[in-house]
N, C-alpha and C positions, 0 to 999 in steps of 0.2 A: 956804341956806348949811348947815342943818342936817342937811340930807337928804344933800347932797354927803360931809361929811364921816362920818356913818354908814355911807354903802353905801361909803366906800373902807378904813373900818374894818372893814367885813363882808368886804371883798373882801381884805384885808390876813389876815383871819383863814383863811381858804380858801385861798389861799396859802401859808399857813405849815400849818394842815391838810394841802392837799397834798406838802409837802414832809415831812413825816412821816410820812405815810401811805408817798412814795417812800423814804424812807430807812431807816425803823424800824418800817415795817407797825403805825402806831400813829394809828386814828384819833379825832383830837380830839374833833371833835364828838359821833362813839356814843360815847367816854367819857363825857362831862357829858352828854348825855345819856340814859345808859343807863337811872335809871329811869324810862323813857318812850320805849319804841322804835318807838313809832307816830310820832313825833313827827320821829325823827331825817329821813326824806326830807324832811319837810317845811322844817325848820332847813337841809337842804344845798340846796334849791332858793331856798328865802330869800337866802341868802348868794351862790350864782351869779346870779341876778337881780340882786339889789347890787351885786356885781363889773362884771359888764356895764353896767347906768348907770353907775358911775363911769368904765367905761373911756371909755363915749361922751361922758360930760361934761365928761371931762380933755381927750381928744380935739376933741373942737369949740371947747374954751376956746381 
């Protein structure tokens, strides 16, 4: 139950990320994590991966 509700909160944030990336060229995530740029694909592949099990989870529910 726990895991459901994480990855649609990851996927809720990617989301909203994309949507500012689309409207105001302002990406959330290399903000916060800016000191650490090695870091940043790693945090946007985390969160697509998250997005996708949720979407499959909700889906199959």
């Amino acid at each position: 139950m726990a895991l459901k509700r994480i990855a649609l909160f990851l996927g809720l944030l990617g989301g909203i990320n994309w949507a500012l990336v689309g409207a105001f060229k302002f990406d959330l995530i290399k903000f916060a994590f800016d000191f650490m740029p090695v870091l940043v694909p790693v945090v946007q592949i985390v969160i697509g991966v998250a997005a996708c099990y949720a979407l499959f989870v909700y889906m199959v529910k």
